[in-house]
C-alpha positions in Angstrom: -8.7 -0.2 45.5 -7.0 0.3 42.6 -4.6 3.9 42.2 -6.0 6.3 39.5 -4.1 6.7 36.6 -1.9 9.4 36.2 -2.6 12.1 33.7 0.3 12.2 30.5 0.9 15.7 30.7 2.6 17.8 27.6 2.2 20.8 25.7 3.4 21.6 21.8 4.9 24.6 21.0 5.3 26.9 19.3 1.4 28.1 20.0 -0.1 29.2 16.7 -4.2 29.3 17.1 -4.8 29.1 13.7 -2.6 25.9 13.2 -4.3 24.3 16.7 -7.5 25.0 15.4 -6.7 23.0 12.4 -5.5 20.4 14.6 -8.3 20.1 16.4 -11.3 20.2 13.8 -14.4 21.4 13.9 -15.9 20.9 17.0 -12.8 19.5 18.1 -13.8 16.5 15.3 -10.0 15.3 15.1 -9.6 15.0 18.4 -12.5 12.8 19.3 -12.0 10.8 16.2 -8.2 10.0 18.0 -10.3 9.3 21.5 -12.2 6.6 19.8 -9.2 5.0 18.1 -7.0 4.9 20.8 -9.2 4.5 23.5 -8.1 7.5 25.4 -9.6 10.7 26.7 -8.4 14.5 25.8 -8.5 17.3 27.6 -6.5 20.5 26.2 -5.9 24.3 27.3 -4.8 25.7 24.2 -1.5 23.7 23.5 -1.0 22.1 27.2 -2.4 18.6 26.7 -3.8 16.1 29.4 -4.3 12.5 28.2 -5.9 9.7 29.9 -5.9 5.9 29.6 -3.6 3.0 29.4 0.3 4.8 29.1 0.3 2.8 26.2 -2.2 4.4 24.6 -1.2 7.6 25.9 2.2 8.2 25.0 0.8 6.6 21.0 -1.6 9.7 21.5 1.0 12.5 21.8 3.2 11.0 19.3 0.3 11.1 16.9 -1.0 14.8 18.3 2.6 15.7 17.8 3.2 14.5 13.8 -0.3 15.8 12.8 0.7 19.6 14.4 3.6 19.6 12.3 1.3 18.5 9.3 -0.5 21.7 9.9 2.2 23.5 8.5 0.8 24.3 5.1 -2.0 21.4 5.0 -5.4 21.5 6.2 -6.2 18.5 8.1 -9.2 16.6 7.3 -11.2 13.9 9.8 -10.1 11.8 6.4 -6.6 12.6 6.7 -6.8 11.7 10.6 -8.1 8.3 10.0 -5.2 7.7 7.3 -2.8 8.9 9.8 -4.0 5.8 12.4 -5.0 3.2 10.0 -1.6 3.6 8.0 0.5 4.3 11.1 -1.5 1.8 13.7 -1.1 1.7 17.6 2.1 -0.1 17.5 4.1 2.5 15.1 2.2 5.3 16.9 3.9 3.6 20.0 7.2 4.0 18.8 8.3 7.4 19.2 10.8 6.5 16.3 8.4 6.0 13.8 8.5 9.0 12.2 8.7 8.5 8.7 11.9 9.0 7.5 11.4 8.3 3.6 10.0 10.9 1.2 9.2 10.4 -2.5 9.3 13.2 -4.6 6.4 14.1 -7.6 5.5 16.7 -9.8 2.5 17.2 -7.3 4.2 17.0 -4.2 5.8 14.7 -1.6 4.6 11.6 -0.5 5.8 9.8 3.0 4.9 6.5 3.3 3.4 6.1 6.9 3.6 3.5 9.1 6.2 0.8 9.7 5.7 -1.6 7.1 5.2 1.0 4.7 9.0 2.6 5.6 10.0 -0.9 5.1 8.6 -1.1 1.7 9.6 2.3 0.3 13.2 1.4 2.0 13.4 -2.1 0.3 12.5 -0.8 -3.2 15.3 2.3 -2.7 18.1 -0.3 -1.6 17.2 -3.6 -3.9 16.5 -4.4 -7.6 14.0 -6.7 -7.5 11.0 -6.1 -4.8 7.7 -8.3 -3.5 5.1 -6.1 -2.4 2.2 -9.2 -0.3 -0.7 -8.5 1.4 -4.3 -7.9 1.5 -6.0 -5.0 -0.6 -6.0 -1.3 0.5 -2.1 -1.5 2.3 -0.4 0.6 -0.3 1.5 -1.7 -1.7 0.6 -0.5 -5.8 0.4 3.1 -5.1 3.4 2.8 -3.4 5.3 1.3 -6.2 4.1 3.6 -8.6 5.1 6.9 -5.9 8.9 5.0 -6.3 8.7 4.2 -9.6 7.8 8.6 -10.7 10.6 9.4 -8.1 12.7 7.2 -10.0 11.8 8.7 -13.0 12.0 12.4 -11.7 15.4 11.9 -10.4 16.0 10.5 -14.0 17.7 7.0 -12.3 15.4 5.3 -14.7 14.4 6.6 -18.7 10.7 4.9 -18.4 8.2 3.1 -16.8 6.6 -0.2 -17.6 3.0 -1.3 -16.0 2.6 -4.9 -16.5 -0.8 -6.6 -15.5 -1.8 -10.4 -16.2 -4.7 -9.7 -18.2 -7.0 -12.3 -16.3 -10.4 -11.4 -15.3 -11.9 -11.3 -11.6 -14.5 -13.9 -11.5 -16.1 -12.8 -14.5 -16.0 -13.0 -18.8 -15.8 -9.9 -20.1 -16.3 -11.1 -23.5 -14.4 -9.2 -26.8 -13.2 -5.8 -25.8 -12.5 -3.3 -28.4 -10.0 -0.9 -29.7 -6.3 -1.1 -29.6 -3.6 -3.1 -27.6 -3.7 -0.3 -24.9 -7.2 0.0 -24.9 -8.0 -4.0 -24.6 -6.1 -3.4 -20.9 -6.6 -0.4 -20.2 -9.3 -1.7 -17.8 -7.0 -4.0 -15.9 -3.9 -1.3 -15.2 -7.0 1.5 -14.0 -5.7 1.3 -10.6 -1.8 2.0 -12.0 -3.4 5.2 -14.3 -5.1 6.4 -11.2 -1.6 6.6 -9.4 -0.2 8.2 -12.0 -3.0 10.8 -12.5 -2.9 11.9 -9.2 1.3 12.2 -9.1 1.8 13.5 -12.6 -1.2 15.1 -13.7 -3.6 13.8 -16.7 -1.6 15.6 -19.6 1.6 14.8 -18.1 0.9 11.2 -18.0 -0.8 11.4 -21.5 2.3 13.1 -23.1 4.9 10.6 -21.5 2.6 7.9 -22.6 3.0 9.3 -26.4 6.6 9.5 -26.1 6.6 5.6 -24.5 8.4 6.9 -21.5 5.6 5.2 -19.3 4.3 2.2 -21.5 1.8 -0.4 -20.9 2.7 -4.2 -21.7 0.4 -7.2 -21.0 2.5 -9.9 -19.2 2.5 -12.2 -22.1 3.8 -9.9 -24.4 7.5 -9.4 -22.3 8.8 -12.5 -23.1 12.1 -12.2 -25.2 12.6 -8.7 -24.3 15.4 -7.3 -22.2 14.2 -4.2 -19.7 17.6 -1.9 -19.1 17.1 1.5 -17.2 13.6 0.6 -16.5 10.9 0.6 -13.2 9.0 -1.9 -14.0 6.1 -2.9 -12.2 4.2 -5.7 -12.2 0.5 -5.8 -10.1 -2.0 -8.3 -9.9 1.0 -11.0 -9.4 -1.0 -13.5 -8.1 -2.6 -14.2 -11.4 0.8 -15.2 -12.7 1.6 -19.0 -13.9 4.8 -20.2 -12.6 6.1 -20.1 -15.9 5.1 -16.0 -16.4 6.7 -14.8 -13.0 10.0 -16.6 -14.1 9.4 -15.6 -17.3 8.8 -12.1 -16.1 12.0 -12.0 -13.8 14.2 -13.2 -16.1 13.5 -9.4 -18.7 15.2 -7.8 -15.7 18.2 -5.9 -17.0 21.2 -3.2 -16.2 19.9 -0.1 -14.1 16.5 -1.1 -13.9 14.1 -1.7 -10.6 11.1 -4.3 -10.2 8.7 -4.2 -8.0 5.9 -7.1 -8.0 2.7 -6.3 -5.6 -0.2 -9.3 -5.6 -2.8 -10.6 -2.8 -2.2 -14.5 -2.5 -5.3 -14.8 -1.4 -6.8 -13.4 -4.2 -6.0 -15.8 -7.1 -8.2 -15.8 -10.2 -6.6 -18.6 -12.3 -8.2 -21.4 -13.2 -8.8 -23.5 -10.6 -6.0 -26.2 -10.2 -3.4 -24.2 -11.4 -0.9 -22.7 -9.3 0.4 -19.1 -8.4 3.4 -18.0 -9.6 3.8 -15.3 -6.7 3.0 -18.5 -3.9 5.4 -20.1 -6.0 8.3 -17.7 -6.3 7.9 -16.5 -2.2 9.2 -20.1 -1.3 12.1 -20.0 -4.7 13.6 -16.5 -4.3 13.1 -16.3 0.0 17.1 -16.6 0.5 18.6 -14.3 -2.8 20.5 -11.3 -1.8 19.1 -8.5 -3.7 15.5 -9.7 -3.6 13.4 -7.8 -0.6 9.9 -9.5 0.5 7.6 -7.0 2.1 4.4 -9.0 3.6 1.1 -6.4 4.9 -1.1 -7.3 7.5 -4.6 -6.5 7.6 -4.0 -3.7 10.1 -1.7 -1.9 7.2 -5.0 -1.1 5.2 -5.5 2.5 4.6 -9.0 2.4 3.2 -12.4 2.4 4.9 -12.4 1.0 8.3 -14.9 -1.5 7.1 -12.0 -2.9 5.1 -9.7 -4.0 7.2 -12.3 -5.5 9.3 -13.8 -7.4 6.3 -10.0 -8.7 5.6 -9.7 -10.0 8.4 -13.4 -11.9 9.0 -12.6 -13.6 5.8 -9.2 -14.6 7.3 -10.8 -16.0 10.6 -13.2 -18.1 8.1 -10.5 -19.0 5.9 -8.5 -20.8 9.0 -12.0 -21.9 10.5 -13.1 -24.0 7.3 -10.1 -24.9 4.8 -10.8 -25.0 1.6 -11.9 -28.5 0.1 -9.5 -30.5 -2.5 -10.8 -30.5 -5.9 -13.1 -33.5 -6.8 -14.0 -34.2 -2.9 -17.7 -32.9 -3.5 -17.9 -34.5 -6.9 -16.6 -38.4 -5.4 -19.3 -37.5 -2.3 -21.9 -37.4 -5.1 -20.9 -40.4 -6.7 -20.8 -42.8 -3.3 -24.4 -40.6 -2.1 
């Protein structure tokens, strides 16, 4: 017969009931949410914990139940802000009893700690290098933490402004003619860069740096011949770049300024036939000191669980049933 598995024993001090209460949600909500994940069990006595299930699992457990106390101090934890600490950290950071985050980005509306190992990685990259690749699926962070970097940036007055640069290509659909100014005609494509900013600056903030064109918005294809000194410059939706607008875009780089480029390679929308410039410039740039690739997995999304799930199904199909070359269907129909 197999031996029963020891308990983990531990206990977390310093004992404040109105901080575990927060900790352990209504109708101890936070904690079962953190059975489920980590496929544990729970038991507690005020702060002396008993965990069962794989060691594995366990220790992840009281490295998680240990980070969210300390989050108590001065936040009210949420069965939201639970699921954001395991999808962003997952079970192999929560693992690590190193994994602490160890980066913090400073806003007008408070500090932001990128969680989870690739997202350290990230954060760390754009601190130490000038020109940064942000790759991977939808929902990892990789825009909203280059926007965090670039108001830190900003705060800390490294840089004098912000640029948010979008290829202005649609997503599977024509929109048609879209009224109103230069800003206005792409305002819809930068939303999820004005969103960011919002939320770390404030609405009028945002609207007054705007005025003064300390953050200003440029379509892609209106940088070329301009130099971009003392800048953080951000470029999103990469993978809708030509090979001749990411070199293009590179090549505005100048003195004191940072770049950070965030796309989803799987997630092209140019016309079909023509290739990415981020697939492109991932295989050009791969060996350049001073250029930092940061690649998310599908278990880095820090949406809905449904989203990282529906990442990777459509990566299992992808891999199960290639994609056919151009004009194979169209010859089939000609020799049928």
């Amino acid at each position: 017969m197999n031996a029963p598995i020891e308990p983990h024993r531990f206990t977390i001090a310093p004992f404040e009931a109105r901080r575990f209460a927060n900790l352990c949600g209504q109708f101890d909500e936070h904690l079962r949410l953190i059975e489920q994940r980590l496929a544990i069990e729970i038991r507690n006595r005020g702060n002396q914990f008993e965990l069962l299930g794989e060691p594995k699992h366990t220790q992840a457990g009281e490295n998680l139940l240990r980070r969210l106390y300390r989050e108590t101090h001065g936040v009210d934890l949420t069965p939201d802000l639970v699921h954001l600490f395991l999808q962003e950290s997952g079970l192999e950071a929560l693992a690590d009893p190193h994994a602490e985050a160890g980066v913090a980005l400073r806003t007008r509306k408070g500090l932001i700690r990128p969680r989870g190992a690739n997202q350290q990685r990230y954060v760390k990259a754009i601190l130490d290098n000038d020109i940064n690749f942000g790759i991977g699926p939808a929902g990892t962070g990789k825009t909203y933490l280059a926007v965090a970097c670039a108001v830190d940036a900003l705060e800390r007055e490294q840089v004098r402004r912000i640029l948010l640069v979008r290829p202005a290509v649609e997503a599977g659909e024509k929109l048609g003619f879209l009224p109103g100014d230069l800003a206005q005609k792409i305002d819809p494509y930068l939303r999820p860069l004005y969103d960011a900013l919002y939320e770390m600056l404030g609405f009028e903030q945002v609207a007054k740096l705007i005025e003064r064109q300390v953050i200003e918005i440029a379509p892609l294809a209106y940088m070329r011949g301009r130099t971009l000194n003392n800048s953080f410059i951000i470029l999103d939706e990469s993978q809708n770049t030509t090979l001749e607008q990411m070199k293009m875009f590179l090549t505005r780089i100048g003195f004191g300024s940072t770049a950070v480029i965030t796309g989803d390679i799987t997630q092209v929308d140019l016309p079909r036939g023509t290739r990415s410039g981020l697939a492109h410039v991932m295989e050009v740039l791969k060996d350049i000191p001073g250029i930092s690739f940061t690649r998310f997995q599908p278990k880095d999304v820090v949406r809905h669980p449904l989203v990282q799930r529906i990442v990777e199904a459509y990566e299992r199909f992808e891999e199960l049933n290639p994609p056919r070359p151009q004009g194979e269907r169209q010859e089939g129909r000609r020799d049928a």
